[in-house]
TIRORO-772612 format. One record per residue: y, x, z of N, C-alpha, C in turn. Coordinates in steps of 0.001 Angstrom, whole numbers, plus 500000, padded with zeros to 6 digits. Example, Ala and Ser with C-alpha at 12.3 -4.5 7.8 and 13.67 -1.06 7.14 Angstrom:
<nodes>
NODE       ny       nx       nz      cay      cax      caz       cy       cx       cz
NODE   494310   513190   507800   495500   512300   507800   496700   513200   507800
NODE   497750   512850   507080   498940   513670   507140   500030   512900   507870
</nodes>
This chain:
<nodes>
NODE       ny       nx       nz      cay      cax      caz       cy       cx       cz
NODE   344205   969662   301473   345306   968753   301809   345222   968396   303289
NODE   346273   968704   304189   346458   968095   305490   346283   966509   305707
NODE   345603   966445   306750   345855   965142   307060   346523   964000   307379
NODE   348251   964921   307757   349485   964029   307584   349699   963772   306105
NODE   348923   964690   305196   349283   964733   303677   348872   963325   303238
NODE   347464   963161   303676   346656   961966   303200   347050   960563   303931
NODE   347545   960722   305024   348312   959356   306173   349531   959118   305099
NODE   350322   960173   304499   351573   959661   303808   351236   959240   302562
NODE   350293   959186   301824   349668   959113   300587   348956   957536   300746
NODE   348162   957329   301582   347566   956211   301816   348515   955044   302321
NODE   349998   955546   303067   350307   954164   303449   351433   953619   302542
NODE   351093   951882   302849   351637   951425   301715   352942   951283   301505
NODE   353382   951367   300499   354861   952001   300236   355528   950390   300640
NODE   356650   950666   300880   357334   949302   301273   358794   949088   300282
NODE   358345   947439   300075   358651   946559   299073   360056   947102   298608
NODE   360550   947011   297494   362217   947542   297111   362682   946310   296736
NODE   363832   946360   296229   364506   945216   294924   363798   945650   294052
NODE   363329   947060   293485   362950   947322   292594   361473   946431   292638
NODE   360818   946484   293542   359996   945843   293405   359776   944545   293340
NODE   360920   944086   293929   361029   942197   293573   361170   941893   292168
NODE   362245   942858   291618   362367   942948   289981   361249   942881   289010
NODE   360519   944037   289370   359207   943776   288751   358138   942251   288689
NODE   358506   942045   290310   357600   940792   290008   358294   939635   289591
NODE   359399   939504   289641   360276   938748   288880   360387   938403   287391
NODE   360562   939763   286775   361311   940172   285212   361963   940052   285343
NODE   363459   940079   286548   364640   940315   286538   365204   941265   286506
NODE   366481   941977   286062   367519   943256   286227   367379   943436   287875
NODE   367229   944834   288198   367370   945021   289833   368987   944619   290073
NODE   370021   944733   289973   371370   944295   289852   370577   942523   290365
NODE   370325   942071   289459   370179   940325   289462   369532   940399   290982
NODE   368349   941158   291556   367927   940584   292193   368372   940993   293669
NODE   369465   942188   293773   370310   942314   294668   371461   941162   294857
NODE   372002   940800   293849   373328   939943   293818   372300   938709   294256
NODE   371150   938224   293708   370860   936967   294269   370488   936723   295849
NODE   370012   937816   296162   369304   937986   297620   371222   938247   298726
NODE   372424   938584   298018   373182   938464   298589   374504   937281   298263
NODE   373600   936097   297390   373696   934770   297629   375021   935400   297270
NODE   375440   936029   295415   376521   935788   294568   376817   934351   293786
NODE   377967   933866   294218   377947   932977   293187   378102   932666   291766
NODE   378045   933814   291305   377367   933430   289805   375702   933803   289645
NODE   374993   933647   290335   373857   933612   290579   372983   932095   290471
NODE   372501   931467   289445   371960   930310   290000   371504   929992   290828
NODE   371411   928616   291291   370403   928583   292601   368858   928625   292619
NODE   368238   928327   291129   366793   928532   290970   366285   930126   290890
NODE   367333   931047   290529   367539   932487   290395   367407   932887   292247
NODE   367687   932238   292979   368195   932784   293830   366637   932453   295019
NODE   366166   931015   294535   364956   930449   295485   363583   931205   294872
NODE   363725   932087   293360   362811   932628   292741   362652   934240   293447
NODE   363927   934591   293761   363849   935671   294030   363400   935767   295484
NODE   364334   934555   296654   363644   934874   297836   362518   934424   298504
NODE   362088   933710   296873   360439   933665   297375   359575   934759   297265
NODE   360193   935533   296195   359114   936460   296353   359224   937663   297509
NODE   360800   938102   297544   361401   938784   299172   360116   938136   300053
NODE   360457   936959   300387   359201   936394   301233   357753   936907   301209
NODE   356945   936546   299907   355744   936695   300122   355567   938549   300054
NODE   356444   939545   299807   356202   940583   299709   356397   941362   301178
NODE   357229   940473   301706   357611   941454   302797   359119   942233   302877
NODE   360026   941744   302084   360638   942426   301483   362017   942218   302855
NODE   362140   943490   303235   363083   943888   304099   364579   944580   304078
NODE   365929   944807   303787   366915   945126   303457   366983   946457   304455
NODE   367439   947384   303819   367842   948720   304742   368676   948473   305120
NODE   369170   948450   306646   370679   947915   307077   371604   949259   306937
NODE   370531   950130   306979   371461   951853   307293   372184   951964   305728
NODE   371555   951314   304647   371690   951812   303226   372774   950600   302947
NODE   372585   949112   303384   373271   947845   302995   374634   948575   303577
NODE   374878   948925   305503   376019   949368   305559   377061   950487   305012
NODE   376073   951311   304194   376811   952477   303568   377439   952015   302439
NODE   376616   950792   301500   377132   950093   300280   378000   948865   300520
NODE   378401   948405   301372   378811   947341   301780   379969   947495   302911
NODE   379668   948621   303877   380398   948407   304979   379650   947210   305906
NODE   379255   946696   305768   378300   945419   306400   376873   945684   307094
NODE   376809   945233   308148   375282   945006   308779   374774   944063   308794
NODE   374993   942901   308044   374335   941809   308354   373550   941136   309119
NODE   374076   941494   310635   373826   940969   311440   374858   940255   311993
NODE   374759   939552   312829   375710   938559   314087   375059   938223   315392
NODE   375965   938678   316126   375509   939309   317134   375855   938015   318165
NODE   375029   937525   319108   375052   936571   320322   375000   937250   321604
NODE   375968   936943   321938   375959   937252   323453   376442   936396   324563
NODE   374982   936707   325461   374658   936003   326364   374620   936484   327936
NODE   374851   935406   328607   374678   936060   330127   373146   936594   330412
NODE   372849   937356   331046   371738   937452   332242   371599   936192   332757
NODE   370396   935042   332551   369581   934155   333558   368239   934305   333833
NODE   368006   934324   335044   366844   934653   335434   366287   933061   335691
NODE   366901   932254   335589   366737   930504   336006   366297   930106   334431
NODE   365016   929519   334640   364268   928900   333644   365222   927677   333132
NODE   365626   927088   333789   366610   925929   333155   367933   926254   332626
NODE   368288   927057   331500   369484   927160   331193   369248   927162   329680
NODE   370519   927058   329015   370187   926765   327473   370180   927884   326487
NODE   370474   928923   326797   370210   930544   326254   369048   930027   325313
NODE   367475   929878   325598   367098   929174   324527   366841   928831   323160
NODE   366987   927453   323377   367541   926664   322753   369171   927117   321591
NODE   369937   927690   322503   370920   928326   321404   370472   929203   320452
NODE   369953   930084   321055   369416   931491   320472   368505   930823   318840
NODE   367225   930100   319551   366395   929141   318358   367407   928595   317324
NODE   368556   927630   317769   369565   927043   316782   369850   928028   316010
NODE   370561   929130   316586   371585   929976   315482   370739   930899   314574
NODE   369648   931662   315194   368649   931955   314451   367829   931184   313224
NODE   367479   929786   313509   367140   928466   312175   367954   928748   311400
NODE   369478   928576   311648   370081   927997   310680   370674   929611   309592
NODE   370428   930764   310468   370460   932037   309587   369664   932255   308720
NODE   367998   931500   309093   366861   931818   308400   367318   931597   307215
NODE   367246   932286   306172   367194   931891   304795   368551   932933   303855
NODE   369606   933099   304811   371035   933873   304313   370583   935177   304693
NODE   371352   936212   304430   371106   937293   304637   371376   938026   306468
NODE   371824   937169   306900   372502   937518   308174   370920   937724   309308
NODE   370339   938352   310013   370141   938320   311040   370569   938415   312157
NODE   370204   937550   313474   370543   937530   314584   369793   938487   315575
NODE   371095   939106   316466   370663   940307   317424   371340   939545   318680
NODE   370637   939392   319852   370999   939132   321036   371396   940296   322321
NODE   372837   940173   322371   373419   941163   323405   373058   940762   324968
NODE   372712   941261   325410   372698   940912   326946   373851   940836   327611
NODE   374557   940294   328400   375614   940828   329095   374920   941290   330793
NODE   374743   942850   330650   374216   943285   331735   375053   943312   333264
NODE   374258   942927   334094   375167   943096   335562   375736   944149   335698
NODE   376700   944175   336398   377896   944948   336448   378851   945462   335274
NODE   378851   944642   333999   379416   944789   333149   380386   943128   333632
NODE   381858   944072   332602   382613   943118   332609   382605   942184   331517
NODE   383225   940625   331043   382849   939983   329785   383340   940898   328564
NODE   384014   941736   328642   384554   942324   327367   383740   943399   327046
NODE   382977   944115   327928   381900   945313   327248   381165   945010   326568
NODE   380182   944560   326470   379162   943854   325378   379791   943996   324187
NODE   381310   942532   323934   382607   942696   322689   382506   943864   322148
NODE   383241   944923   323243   383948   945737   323241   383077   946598   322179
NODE   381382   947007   322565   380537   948074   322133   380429   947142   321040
NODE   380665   945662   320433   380036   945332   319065   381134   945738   318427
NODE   382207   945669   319074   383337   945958   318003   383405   947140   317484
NODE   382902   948345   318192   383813   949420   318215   382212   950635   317324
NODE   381464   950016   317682   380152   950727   316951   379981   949901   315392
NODE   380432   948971   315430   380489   948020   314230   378899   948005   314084
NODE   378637   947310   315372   376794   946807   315086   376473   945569   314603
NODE   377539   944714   314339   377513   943355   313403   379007   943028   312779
NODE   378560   941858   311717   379698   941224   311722   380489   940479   311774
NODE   379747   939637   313059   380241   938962   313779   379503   938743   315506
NODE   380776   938115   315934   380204   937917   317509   380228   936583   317670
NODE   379249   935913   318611   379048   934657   318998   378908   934615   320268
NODE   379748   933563   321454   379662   934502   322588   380194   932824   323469
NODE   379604   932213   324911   380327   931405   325782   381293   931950   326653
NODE   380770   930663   327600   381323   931210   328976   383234   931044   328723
NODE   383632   930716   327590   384828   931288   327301   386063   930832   328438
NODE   386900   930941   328285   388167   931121   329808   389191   930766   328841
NODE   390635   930140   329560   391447   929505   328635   392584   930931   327963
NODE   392493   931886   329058   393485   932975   327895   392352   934082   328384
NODE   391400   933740   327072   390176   934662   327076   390564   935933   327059
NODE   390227   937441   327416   390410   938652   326784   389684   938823   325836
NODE   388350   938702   325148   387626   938675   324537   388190   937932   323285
NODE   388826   936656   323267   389401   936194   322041   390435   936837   321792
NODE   391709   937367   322706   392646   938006   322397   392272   939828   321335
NODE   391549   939845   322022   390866   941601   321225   390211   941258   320078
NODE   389674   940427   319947   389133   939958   318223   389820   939597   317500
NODE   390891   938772   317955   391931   938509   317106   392996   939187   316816
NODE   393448   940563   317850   394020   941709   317124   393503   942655   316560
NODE   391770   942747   316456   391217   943347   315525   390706   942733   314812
NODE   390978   941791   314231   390296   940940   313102   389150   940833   312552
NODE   388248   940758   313758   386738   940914   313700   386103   939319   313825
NODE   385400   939642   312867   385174   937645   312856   384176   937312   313992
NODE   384391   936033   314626   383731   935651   316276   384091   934286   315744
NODE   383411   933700   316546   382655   932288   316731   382594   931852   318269
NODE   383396   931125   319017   382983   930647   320137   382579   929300   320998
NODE   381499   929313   321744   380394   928408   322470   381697   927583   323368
NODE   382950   927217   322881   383743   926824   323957   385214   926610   323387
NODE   386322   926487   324154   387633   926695   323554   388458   927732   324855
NODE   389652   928286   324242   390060   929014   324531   391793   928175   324725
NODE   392623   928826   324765   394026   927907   324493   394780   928619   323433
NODE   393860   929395   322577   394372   929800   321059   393560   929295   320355
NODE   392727   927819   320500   391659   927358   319880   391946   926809   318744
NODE   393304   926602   318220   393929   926815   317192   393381   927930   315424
NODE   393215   928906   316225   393234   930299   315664   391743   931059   315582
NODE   391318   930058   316048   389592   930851   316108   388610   929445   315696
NODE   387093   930268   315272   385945   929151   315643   385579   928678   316388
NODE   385250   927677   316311   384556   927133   317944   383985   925963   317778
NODE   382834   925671   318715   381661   924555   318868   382135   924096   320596
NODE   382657   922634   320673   382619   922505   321743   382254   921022   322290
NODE   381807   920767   323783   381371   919849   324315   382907   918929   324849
NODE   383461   917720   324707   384118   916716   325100   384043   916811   326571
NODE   384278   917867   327442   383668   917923   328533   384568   916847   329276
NODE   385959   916470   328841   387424   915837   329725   386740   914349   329384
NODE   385696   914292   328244   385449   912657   327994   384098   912595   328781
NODE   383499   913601   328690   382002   913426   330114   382348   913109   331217
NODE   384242   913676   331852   384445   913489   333342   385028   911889   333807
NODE   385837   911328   332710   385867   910272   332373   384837   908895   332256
NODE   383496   909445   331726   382728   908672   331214   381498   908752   332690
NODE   381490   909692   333148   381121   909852   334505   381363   908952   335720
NODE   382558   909178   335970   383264   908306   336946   383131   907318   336911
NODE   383619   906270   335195   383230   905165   335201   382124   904530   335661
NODE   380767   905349   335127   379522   905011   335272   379518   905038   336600
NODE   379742   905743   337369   379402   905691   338878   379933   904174   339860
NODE   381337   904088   339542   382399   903368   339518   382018   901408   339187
NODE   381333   901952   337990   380242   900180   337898   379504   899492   338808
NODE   378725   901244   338812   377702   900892   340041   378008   900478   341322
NODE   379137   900682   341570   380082   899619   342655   380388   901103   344259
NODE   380538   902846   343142   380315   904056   343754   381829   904173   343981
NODE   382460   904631   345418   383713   905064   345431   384376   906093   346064
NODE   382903   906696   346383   383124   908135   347082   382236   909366   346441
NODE   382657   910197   345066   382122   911090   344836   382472   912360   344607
NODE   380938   913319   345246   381314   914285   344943   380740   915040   343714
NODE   381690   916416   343434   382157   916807   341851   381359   918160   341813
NODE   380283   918417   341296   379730   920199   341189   380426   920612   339887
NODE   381691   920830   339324   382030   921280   338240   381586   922549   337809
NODE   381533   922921   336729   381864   923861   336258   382362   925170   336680
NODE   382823   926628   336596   383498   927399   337188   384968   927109   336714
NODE   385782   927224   337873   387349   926919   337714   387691   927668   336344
NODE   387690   929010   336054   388317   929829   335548   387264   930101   333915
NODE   386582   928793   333587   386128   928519   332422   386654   927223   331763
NODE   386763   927052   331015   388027   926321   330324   387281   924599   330248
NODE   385927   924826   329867   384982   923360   330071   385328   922944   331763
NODE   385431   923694   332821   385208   923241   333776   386798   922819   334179
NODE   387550   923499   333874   388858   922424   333640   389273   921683   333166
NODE   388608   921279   332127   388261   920003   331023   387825   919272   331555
NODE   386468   919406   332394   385774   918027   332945   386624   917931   334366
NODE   386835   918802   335415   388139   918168   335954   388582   917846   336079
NODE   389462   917701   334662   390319   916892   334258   390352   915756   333849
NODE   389107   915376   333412   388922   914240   332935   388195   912827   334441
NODE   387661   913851   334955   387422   913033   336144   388402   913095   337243
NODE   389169   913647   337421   390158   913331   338404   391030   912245   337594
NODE   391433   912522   336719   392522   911501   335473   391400   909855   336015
NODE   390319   910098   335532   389814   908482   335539   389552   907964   337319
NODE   389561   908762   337851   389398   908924   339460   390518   907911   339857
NODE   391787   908433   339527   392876   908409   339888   393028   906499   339774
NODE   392553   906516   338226   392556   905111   337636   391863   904004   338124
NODE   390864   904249   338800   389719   903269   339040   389628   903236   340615
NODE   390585   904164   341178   390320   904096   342775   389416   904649   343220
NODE   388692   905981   342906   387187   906315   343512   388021   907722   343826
NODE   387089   908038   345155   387710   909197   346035   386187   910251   345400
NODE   387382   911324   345061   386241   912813   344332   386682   913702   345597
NODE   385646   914341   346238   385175   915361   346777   385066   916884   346128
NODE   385473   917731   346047   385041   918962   345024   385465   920570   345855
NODE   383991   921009   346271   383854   921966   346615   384705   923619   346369
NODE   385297   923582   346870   386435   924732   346585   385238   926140   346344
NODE   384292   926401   347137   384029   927859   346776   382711   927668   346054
NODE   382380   926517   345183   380702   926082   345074   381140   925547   343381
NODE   380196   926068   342383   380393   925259   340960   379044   925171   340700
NODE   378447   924289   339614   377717   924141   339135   376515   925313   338744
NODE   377109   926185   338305   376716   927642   338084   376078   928295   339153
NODE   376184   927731   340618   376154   928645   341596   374036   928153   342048
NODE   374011   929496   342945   372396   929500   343506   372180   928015   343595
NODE   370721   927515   343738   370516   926204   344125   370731   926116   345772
NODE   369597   927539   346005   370212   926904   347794   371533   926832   348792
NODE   372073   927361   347560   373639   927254   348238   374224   925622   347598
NODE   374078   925261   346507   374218   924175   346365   373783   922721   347425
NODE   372202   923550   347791   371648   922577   348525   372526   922232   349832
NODE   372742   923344   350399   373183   922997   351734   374889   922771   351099
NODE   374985   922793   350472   376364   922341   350700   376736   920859   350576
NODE   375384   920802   349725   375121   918471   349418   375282   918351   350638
NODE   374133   918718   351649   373434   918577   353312   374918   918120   353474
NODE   375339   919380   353982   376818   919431   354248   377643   918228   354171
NODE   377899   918125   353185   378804   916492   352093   378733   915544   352959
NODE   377284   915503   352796   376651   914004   352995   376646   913881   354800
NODE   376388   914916   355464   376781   915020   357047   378007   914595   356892
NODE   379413   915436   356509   380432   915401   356954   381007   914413   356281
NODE   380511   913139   355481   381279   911985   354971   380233   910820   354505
NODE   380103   910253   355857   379045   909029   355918   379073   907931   354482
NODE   380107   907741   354017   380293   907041   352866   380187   907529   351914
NODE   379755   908837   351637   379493   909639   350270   378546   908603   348878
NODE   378825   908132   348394   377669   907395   347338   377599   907377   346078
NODE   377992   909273   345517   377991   909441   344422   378327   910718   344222
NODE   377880   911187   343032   377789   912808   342778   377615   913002   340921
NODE   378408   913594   341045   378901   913836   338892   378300   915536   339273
NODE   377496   915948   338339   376377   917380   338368   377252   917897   336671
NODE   377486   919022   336873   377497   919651   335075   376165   919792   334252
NODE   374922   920677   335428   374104   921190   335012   372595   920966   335353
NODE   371743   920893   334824   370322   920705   335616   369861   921019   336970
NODE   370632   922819   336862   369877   923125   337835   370941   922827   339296
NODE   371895   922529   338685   373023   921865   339987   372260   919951   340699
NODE   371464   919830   340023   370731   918364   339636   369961   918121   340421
NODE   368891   919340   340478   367863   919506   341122   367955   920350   342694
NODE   368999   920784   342635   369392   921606   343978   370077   920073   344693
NODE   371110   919309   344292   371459   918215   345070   370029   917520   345362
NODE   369181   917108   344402   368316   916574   344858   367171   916465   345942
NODE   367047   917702   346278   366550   918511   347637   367182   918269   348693
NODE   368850   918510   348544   369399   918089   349538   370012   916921   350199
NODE   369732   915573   349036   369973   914728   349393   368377   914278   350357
NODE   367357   914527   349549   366232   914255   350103   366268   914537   351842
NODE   366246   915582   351792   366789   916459   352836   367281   915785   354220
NODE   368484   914967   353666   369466   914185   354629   369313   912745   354835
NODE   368136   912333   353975   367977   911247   354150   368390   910092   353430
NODE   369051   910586   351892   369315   909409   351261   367990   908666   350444
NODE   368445   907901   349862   367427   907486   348292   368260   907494   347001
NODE   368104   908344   346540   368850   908268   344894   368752   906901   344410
NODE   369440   906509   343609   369463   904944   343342   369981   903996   344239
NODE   369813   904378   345514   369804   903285   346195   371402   904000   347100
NODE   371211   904672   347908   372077   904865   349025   373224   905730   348388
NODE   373019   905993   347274   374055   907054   346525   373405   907255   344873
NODE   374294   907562   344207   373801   907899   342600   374482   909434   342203
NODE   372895   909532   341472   373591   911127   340637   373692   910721   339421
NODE   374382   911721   339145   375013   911587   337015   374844   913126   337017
NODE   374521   913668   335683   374333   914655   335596   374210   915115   334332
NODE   374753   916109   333544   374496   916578   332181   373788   917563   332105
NODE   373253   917343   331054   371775   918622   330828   371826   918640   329002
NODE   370988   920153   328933   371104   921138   327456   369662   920565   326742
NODE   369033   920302   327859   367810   919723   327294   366968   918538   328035
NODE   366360   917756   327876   365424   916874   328245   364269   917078   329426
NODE   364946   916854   330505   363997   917500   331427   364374   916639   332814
NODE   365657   916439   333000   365907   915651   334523   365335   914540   334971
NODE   365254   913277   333652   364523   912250   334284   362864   912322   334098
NODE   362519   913433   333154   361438   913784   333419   360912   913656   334906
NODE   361570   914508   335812   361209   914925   336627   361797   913748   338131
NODE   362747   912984   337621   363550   912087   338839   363785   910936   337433
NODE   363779   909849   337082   364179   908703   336371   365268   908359   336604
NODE   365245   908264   338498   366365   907528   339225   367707   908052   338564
NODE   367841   909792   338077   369348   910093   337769   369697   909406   336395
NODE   371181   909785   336577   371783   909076   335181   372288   910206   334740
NODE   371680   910342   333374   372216   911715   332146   372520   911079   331428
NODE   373298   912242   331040   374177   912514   329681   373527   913878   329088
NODE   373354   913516   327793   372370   914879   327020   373529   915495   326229
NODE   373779   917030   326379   374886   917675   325103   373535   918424   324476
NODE   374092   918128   323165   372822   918765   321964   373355   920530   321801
NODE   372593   921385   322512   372633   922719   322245   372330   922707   320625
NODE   371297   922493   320085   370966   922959   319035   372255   922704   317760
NODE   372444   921881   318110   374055   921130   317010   374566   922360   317479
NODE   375004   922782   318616   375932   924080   319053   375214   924798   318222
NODE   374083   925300   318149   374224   926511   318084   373856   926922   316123
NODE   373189   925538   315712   373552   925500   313869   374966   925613   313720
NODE   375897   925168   314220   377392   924834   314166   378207   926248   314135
NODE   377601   926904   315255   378141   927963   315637   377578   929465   314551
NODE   376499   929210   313956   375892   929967   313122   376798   929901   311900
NODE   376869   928500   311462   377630   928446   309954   379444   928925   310527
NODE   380036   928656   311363   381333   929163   311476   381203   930352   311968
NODE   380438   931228   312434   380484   932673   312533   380516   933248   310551
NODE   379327   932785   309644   379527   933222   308185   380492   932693   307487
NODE   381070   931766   307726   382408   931341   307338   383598   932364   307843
NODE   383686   932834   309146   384442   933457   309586   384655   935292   308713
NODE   383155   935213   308564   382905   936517   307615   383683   936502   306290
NODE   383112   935528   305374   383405   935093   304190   385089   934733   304067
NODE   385223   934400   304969   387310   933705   304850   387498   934728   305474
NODE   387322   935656   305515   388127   936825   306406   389051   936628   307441
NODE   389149   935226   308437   389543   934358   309514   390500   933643   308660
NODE   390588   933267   307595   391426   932506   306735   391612   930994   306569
NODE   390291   930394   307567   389744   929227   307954   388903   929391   309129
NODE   388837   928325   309744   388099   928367   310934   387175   926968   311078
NODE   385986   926986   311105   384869   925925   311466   385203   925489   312935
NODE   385536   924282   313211   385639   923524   314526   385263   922071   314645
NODE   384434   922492   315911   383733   920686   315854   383938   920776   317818
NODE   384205   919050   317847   384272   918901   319188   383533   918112   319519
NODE   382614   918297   320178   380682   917014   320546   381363   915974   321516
NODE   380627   914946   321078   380307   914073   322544   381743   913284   322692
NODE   382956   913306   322020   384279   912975   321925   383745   911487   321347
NODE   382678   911044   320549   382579   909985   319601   381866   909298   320809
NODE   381049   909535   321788   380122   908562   322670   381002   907139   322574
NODE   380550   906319   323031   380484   905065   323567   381757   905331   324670
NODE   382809   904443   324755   383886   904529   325238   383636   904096   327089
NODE   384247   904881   328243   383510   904340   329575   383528   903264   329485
NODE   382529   902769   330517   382116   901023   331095   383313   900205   331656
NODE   384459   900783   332126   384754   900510   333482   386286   900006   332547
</nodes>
């Protein structure tokens, strides 16, 4: 006997239904339909069976599930390229992955590689049918990406709204009540000159919070500043010098609304820089994905948006989206309930 003879002989065969059955005493039928969470399946039928899936090891052929099913049971996330330790990629990824643990769905993370446009990534999940569903930010108000899913009726889930947000899933941040609730806060503090690191124009949150802080701007008398070629999103040291900048070219500057951490920490350099004192000679406000700014500075004033709510949220309306065949849509809007502004 060859020795590939005896390598294929010795290794250990891997787990079936058939083999969950056995350790069960269930029909293999029963212990397929339970592991794909049928509802005429009990639920003690169903925690019996994927306990033992569990302790065996027991793995689904996706090549064999899609030939019987049409289905891959996967759902697919896609994400930008960050090379910046402070962003919430994360934290999302952990959420939507938790809240899959246990259903049949696994999560596969798409990259969106440089020099790709936002629709390639889509484009190759759609068209290879490598999941069945997409989960995806960044979104824009007449997305292409929502428009192509929704004339191919491929179920998606999105980190944002679109202006067919009507017609799709979506998990989103109150960003028009952060720009609002911003201003005020600054505005107490007795602040009437600030400047705005929004968002990117041509993302639909960053016209939201825009909007919401110019609207309360308008109301309360405080003069907003907002960088035409500079967003939140952008390098820190370009951020930096452009604070420098600000704060040179408008002696009365004494306030600054941030989207993002790392927009937070780049002003903060450059206020240092020029000679202010946070707290004292000017105030930052700033929203962050996770717990880390006053870690590092106390003096700022945050506002926390809970990624992880995004990204459980966004997990259950991607399998909803599966299951209703887009016949319903899961939508939640965060941070809309806060505490109404000060001012």
């Amino acid at each position: 006997m060859s020795a590939s003879s005896h390598k294929t002989r010795d290794r250990p065969r891997r787990p079936t239904l058939k083999t969950i059955a056995e350790l069960s005493g269930l029909a293999v039928t029963t212990v397929s339909r339970a592991l794909g969470d049928a509802p005429d399946i009990s639920a003690e039928t169903k925690r019996l069976v994927r306990r033992i899936a569990d302790e065996v090891g027991y793995v689904p052929d996706r090549a064999g599930v899609r030939l019987r099913t049409g289905r891959t049971n996967v759902i697919a996330l896609i994400v930008p390229m960050e090379e910046d330790a402070l962003n919430m990629t994360s934290r999302l990824v952990a959420a939507i992955a938790g809240e899959l643990s246990g259903t049949r769905y696994h999560l596969v993370v798409v990259p969106e590689m440089p020099g790709q446009t936002l629709m390639d990534p889509v484009r190759h999940v759609v068209e290879t049918r490598s999941a069945d569903a997409v989960i995806f930010n960044r979104v824009q108000p007449q997305d292409l990406r929502v428009a192509f899913l929704k004339e191919r009726g491929f179920p998606f889930a999105t980190h944002g709204r679109s202006d067919w947000q009507a017609e799709h899933a979506w998990f989103d941040y109150d960003n028009s009540a952060f720009g609002r609730r911003a201003v005020a806060q600054l505005a107490g503090r007795g602040r009437r000159h600030v400047l705005l690191l929004a968002p990117p124009k041509d993302e639909t949150y960053g016209r939201e919070m825009r909007a919401g802080v110019y609207a309360r701007a308008a109301e309360l008398g405080v003069r907003i500043e907002t960088p035409d070629d500079l967003s939140s999103d952008s390098p820190r040291r370009a951020v930096e010098g452009t604070v420098r900048h600000a704060v040179s070219m408008h002696k009365d500057l004494d306030g600054m609304i941030l989207a993002s951490p790392n927009a937070a920490l780049a002003a903060i350099h450059g206020l240092e820089g020029a000679g202010h004192v946070i707290g004292s000679s000017i105030d930052l406000l700033a929203k962050e994905t996770f717990p880390i700014l006053n870690l590092i500075d106390p003096r700022i004033i945050v506002e926390h948006e809970d990624v992880r709510k995004a990204g459980a949220f966004l997990a259950r309306a991607a399998m909803n989206e599966i299951a209703e065949a887009g016949k319903s849509h899961l939508q939640h809007l965060d941070g809309s309930d806060l505490p109404p502004d000060p001012a």
